[in-house]
BAKOLDO-869627 format. One line per field, with one value per residue: x, y, z of N, C-alpha, C in turn; residue number from 1. Coordinates in steps of 0.001 Angstrom, whole numbers. Each point is the difference from the previous one (the first is absolute). Example, Ala and Ser with C-alpha at 12.3 -4.5 7.8 and 13.67 -1.06 7.14 Angstrom:
REM residues 2
n.c1 <- 13190  -350
n.c2 <- -5690  1050
n.c3 <- 7800  -720
ca.c1 <- -890  820
ca.c2 <- 1190  1190
ca.c3 <- 0  60
c.c1 <- 900  -770
c.c2 <- 1200  1090
c.c3 <- 0  730
i <- 1  2
REM end
This chain:
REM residues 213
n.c1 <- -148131  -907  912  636  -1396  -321  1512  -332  -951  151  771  -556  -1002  1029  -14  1194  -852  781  -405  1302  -526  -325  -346  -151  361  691  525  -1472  -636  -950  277  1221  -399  -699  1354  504  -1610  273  984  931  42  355  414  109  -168  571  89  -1382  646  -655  82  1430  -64  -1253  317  1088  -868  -612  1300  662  -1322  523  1106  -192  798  -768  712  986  628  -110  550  -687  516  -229  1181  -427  683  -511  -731  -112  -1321  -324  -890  -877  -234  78  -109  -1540  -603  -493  432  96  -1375  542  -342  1141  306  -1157  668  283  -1166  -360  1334  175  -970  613  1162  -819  -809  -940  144  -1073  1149  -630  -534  -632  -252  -427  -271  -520  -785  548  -1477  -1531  232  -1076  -954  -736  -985  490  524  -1303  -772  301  -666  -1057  -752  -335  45  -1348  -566  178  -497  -1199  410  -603  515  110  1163  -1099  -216  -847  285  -170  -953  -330  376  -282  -507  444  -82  -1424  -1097  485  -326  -188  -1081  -652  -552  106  78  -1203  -522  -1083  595  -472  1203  1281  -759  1663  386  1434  338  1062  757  550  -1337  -45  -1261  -693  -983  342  -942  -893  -437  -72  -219  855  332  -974  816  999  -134  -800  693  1239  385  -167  890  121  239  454  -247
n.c2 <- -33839  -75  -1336  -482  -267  -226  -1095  -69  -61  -477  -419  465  101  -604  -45  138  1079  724  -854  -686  -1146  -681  -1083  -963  -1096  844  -1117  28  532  -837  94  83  -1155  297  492  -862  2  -508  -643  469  -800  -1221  -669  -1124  -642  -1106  -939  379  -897  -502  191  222  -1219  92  532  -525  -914  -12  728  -749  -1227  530  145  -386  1318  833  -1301  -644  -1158  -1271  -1056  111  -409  209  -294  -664  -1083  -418  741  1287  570  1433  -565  540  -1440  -1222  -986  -508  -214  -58  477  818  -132  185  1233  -319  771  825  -325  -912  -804  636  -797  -655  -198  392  -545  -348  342  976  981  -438  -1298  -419  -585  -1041  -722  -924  -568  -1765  60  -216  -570  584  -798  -658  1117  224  -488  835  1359  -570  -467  1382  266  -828  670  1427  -170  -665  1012  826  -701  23  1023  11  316  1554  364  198  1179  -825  1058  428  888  -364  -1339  -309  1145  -944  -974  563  223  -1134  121  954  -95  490  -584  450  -1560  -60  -1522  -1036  -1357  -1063  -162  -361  1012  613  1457  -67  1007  -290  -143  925  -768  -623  -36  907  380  -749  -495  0  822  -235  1344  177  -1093  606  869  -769  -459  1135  -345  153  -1584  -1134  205  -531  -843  926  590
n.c3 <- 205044  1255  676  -1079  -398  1570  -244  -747  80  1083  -868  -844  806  -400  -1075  -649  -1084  1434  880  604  -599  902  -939  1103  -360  -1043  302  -1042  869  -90  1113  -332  -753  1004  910  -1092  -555  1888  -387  1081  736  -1007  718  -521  1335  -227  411  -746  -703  -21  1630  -77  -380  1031  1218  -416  427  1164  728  -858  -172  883  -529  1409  -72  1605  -400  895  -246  836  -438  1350  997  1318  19  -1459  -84  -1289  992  -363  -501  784  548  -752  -610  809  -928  721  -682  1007  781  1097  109  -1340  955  -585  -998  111  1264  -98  -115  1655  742  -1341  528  1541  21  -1089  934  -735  431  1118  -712  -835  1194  -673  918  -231  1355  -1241  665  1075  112  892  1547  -191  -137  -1279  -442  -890  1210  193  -958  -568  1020  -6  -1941  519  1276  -379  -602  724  847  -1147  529  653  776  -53  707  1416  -55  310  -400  2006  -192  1018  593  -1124  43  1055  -747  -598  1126  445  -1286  920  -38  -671  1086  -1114  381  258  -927  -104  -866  853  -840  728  -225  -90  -144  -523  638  -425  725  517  1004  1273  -757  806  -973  -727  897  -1220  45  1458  430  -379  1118  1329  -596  22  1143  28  -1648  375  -305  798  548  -1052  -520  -868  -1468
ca.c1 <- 234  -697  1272  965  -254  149  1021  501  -793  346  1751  7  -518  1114  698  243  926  1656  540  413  -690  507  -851  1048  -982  -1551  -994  439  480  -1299  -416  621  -332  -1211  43  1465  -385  -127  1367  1229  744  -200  567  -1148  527  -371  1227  -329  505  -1212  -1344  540  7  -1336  781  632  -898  -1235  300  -30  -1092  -770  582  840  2019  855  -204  697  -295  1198  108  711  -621  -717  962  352  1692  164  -167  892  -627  -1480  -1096  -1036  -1222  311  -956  897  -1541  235  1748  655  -286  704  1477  568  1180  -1177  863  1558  -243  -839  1057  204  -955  123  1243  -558  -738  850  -220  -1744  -673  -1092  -444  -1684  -281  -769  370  -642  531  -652  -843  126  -1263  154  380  -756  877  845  1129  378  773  1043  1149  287  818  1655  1010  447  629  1611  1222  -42  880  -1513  -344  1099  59  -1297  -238  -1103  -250  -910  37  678  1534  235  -115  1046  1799  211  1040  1102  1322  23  -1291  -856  -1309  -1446  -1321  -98  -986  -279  -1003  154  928  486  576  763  45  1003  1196  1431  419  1470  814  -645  -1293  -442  -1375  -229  -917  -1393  -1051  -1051  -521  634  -39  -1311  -674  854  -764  -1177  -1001  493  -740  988  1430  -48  1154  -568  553
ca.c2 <- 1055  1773  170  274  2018  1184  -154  780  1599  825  -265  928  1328  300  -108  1655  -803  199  -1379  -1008  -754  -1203  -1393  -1087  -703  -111  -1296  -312  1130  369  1307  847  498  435  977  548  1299  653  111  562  -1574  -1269  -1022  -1179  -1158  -1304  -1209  -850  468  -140  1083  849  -135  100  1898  465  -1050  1150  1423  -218  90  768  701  405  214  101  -1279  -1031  -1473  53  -1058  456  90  1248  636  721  746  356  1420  1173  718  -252  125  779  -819  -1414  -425  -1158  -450  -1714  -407  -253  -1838  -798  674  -502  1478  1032  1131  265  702  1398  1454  300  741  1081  444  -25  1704  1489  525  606  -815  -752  -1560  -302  -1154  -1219  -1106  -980  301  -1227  533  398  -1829  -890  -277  -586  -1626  -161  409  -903  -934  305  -146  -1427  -538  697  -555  -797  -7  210  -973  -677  921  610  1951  708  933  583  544  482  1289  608  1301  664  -593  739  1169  309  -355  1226  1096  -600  421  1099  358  921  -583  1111  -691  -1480  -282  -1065  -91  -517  -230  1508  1058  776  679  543  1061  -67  1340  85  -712  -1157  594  -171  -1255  -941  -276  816  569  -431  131  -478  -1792  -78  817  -511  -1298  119  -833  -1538  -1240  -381  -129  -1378  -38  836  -277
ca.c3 <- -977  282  752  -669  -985  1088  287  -1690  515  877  9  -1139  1116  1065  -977  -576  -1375  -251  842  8  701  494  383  597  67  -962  -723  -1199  -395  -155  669  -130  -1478  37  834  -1138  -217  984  331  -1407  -229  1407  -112  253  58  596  591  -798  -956  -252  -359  -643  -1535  -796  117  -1084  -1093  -289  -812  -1308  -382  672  -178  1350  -440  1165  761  -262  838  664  1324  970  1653  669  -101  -962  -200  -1320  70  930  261  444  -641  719  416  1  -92  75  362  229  126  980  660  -275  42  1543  1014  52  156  -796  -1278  233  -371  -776  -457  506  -654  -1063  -303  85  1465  -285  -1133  473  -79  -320  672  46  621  922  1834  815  343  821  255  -671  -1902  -676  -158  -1164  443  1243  -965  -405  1084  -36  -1228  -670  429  -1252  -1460  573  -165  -1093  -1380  -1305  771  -15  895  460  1809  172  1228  353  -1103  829  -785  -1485  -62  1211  -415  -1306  329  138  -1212  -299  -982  892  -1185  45  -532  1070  -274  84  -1295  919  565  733  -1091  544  -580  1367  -297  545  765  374  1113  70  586  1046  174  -1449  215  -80  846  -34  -1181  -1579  48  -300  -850  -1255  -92  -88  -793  129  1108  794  -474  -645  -911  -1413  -715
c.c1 <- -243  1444  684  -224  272  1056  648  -793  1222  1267  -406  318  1202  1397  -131  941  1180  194  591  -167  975  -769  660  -916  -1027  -527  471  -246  -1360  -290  1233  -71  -1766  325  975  -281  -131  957  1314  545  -570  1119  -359  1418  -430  1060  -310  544  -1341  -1242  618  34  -1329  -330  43  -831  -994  317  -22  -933  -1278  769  544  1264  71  -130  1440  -167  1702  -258  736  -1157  -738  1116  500  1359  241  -85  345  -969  478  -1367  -1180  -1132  457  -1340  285  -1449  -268  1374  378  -294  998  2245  501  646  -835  838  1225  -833  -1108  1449  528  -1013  13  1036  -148  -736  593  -709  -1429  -669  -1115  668  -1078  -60  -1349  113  -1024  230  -770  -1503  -32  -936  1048  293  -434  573  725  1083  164  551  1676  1078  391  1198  1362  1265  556  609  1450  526  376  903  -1773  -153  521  -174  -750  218  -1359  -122  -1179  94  1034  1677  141  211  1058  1198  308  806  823  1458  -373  -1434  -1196  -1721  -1296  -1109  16  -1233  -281  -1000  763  1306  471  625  421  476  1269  693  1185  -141  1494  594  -1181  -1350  -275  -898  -451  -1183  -1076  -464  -1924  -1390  176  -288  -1592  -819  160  -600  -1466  -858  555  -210  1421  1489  137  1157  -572  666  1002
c.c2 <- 1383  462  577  1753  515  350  776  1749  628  -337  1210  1218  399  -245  1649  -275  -56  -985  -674  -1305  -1454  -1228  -420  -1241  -21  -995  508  2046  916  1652  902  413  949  1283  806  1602  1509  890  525  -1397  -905  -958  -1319  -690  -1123  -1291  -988  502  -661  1067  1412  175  -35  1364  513  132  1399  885  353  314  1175  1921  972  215  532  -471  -830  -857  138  -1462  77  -403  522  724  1663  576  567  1321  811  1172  1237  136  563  -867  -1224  -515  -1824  -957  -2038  -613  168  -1089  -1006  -393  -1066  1104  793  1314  400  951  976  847  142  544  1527  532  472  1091  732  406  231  -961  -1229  -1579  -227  -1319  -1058  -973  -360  250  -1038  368  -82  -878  -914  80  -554  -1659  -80  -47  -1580  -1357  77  -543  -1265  -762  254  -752  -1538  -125  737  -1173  -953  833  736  1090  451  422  585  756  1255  1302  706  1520  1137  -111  630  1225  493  -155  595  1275  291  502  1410  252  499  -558  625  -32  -1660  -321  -1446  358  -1057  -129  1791  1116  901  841  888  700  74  1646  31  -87  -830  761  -292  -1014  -278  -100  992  245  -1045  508  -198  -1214  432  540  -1050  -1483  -294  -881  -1155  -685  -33  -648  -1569  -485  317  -670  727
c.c3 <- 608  866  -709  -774  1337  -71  -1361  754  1029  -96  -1430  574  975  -1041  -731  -1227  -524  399  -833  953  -79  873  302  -113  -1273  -1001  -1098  -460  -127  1087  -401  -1926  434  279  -713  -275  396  192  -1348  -205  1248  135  761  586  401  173  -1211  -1606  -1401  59  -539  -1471  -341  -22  -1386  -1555  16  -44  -1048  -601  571  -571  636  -133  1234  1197  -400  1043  610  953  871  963  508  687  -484  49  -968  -337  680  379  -414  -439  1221  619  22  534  598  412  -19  -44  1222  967  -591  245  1667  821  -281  375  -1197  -1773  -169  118  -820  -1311  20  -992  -1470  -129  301  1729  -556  -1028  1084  -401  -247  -401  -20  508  1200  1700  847  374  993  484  -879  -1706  -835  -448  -774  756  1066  -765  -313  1641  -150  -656  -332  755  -329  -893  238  -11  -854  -1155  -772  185  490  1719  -176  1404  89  1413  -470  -541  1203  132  -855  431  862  -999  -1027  1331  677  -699  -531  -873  971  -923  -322  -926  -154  9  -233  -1809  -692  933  294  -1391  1015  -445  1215  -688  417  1158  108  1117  436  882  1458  -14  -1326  -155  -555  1220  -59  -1023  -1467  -426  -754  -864  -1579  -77  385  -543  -173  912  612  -686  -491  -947  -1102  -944  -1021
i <- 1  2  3  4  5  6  7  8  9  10  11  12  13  14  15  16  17  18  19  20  21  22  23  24  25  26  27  28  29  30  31  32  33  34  35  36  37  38  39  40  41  42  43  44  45  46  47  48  49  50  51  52  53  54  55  56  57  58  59  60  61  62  63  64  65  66  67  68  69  70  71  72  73  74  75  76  77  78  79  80  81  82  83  84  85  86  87  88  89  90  91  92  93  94  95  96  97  98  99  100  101  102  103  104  105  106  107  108  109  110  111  112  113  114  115  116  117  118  119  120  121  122  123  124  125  126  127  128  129  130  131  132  133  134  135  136  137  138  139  140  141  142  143  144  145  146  147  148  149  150  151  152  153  154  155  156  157  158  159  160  161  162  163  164  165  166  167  168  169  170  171  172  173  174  175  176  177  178  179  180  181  182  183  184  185  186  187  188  189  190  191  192  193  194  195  196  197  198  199  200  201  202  203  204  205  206  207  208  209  210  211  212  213
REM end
């Protein structure tokens, strides 16, 4: 729970109340109905036409009106942009084309709009036993049909193939899993990469890089 309020705190703190906002990936809707307020609009998506309809369920009851749902991919064809913030938290570990849907990510903001990011990353050794179990099981259950496409990267990887597609990263942190915080630019950055100090200044109180939640 202390993961997730860091992750609502410092995605607020970089949010502006003209924004137009965009979840990829948003389950049933729960962080983008929190952040609705933040914002001039949101739009929630997900592949799941279920956690879309529970979306729908708590807006409702919650009395949330600038917010719509949308089943759709990480793709997001369904949309045209642009928008000022894409949001996309515990989802790209889950992506087989990472690239294909950081450039179109790109394509979707406006020039200077932000990416803001959450993603489980490979640790660093060995890895607590949860992450070492998981190596074992998951490829199991792959082949049993029980689990989804998994690609476990290092925070560094990550951060390369974010800038990779044109983004510039200016903020970069472990709680537990990798919180990213990138700025589209208008051509492809010299160095993506935070600044050592920044890494250190930002992960100070955080532990070591683990799969989050």
């Amino acid at each position: 729970m202390a993961s997730y309020e860091f992750t609502l705190q410092r995605t607020r703190s970089h949010l502006k109340p003209q924004d137009k906002v965009l979840e990829i990936g948003a389950g049933t809707s729960s962080t983008a109905l929190l952040l609705a307020s933040s914002v001039d609009h949101i739009t929630a998506t997900d592949v799941s036409v279920e956690m879309i309809k529970i979306g729908q369920v708590k807006a409702a009851e919650q009395g949330v009106h600038n917010i719509n749902f949308l089943v759709d991919g990480a793709m997001v064809e369904a949309v045209s942009g642009p928008y000022d913030v894409i949001l996309a938290h515990n989802l790209f570990h889950l992506l087989d084309d990472l690239p294909g849907v950081l450039k179109r990510a790109n394509k979707l903001l406006k020039p200077g709009g932000l990416l803001i990011s959450k993603t489980p990353c490979k640790p660093q050794g060995f890895g607590p036993i949860s992450y070492r179990i998981m190596q074992v099981v998951l490829p199991v259950m792959q082949l049993l049909g029980k689990a989804p496409f998994v690609a476990m990267r290092s925070a560094a990887d990550l951060e390369r193939l974010i800038g990779n597609q044109n983004f510039e990263i200016i903020e970069a942190c472990n709680r537990p899993s990798r919180y990213i915080v990138s700025r589209k630019t208008t051509g492809k950055p010299e160095n993506s990469r935070p600044s050592t100090q920044q890494v250190q200044q930002q992960t100070s109180s955080a532990g070591p890089q683990s799969q989050g939640s």
